[in-house]
C-alpha positions in Angstrom: 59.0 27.0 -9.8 56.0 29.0 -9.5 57.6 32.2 -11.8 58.0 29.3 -14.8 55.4 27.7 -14.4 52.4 28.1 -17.4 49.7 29.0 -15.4 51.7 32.8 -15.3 50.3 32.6 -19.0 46.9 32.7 -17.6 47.2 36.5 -15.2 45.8 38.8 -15.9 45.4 37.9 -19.4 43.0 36.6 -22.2 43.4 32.9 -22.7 40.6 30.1 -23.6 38.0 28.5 -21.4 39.3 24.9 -22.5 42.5 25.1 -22.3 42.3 26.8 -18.4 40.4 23.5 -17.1 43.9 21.6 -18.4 46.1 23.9 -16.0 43.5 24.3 -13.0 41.6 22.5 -11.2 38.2 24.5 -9.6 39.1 24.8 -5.6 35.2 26.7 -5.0 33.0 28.1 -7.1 29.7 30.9 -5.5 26.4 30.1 -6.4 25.3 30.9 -9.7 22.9 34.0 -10.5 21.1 33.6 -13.3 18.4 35.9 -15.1 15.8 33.5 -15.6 16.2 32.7 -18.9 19.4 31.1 -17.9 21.4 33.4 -20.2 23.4 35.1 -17.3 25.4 33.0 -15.1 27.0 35.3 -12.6 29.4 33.6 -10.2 32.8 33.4 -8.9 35.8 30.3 -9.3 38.9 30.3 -7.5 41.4 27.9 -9.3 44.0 26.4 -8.5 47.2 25.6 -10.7 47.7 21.9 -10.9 51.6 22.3 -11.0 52.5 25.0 -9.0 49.4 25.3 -6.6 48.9 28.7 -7.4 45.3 30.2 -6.9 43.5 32.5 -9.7 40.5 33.7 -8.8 37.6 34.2 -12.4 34.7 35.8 -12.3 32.0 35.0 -14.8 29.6 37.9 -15.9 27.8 37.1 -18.8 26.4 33.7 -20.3 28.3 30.0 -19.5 31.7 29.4 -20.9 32.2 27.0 -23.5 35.9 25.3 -24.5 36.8 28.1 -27.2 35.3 31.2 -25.2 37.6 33.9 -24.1 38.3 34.2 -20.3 40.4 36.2 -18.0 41.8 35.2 -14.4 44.0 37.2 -11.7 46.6 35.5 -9.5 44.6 35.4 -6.4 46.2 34.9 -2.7 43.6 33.6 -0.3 43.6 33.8 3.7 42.7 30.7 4.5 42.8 27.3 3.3 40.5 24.9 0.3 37.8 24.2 2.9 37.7 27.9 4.0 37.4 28.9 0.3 34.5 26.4 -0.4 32.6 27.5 3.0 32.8 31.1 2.2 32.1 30.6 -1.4 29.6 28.3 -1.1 27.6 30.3 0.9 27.7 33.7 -1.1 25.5 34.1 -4.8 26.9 35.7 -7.5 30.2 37.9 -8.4 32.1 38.1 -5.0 35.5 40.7 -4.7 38.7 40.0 -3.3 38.1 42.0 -0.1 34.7 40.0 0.8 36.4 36.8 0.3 39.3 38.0 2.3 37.4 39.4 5.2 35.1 36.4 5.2 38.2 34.3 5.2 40.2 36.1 7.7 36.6 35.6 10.1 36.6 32.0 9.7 39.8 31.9 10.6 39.2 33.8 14.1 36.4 31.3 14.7 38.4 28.3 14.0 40.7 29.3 16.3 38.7 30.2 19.0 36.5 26.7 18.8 40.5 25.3 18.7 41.5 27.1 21.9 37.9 26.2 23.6 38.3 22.6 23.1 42.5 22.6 24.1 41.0 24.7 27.2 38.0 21.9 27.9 40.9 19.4 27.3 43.2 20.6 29.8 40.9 21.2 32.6 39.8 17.8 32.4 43.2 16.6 32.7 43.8 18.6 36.0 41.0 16.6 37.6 
């Protein structure tokens, strides 16, 4: 399903603003840089495909995006889950790569499971007593 679907239209490849926000629906989205002037808006959106749920990940350099305004997105695989996307998006500024969001991911994911296996180990020690 996910090689038919329409959003393969969409990477890698020049499509409009408008017709992307029928497809996807915006999983996280970095805090916006601007300039000042509020002409710049740098930030970062991963997407998700409302069909398929596959993720794209855009980012914006230049001013805000209006319906008819060109934009490009890249199928995007993410190591970790929609609330570990909006955590480690929502607490970066700006234009973020692929590798930062990954590492960042893949960390979040080592502490969830550690706070996991230090409860289940609280948990079963107070069952021995």
């Amino acid at each position: 399903m996910k090689d038919k679907c329409k959003c393969n239209d969409f990477d890698e490849k020049e499509d409009t603003f408008g017709k992307s926000l029928r497809f996807f629906n915006v999983i996280a989205s970095s805090n916006i840089i601007n300039d000042g002037n509020e002409l710049k808006v740098d930030h970062t959106k991963i997407m998700k495909c409302r069909n398929c749920n596959s993720y794209y990940i855009w980012n914006t350099h230049g001013t805000e995006y209006y319906e008819n305004d060109k934009i490009s997105m890249k199928k995007y695989s993410p190591k970790t889950d929609d609330d570990g996307l909006r955590k480690v998006l929502g607490e970066a500024s700006g234009v973020i790569d692929e590798k930062d969001i990954d590492s960042h991911s893949e960390l979040l994911e080592k502490i969830r499971d550690m706070h996991f296996n230090d409860i289940n180990e609280i948990y079963l020690d107070e069952n021995k007593n």
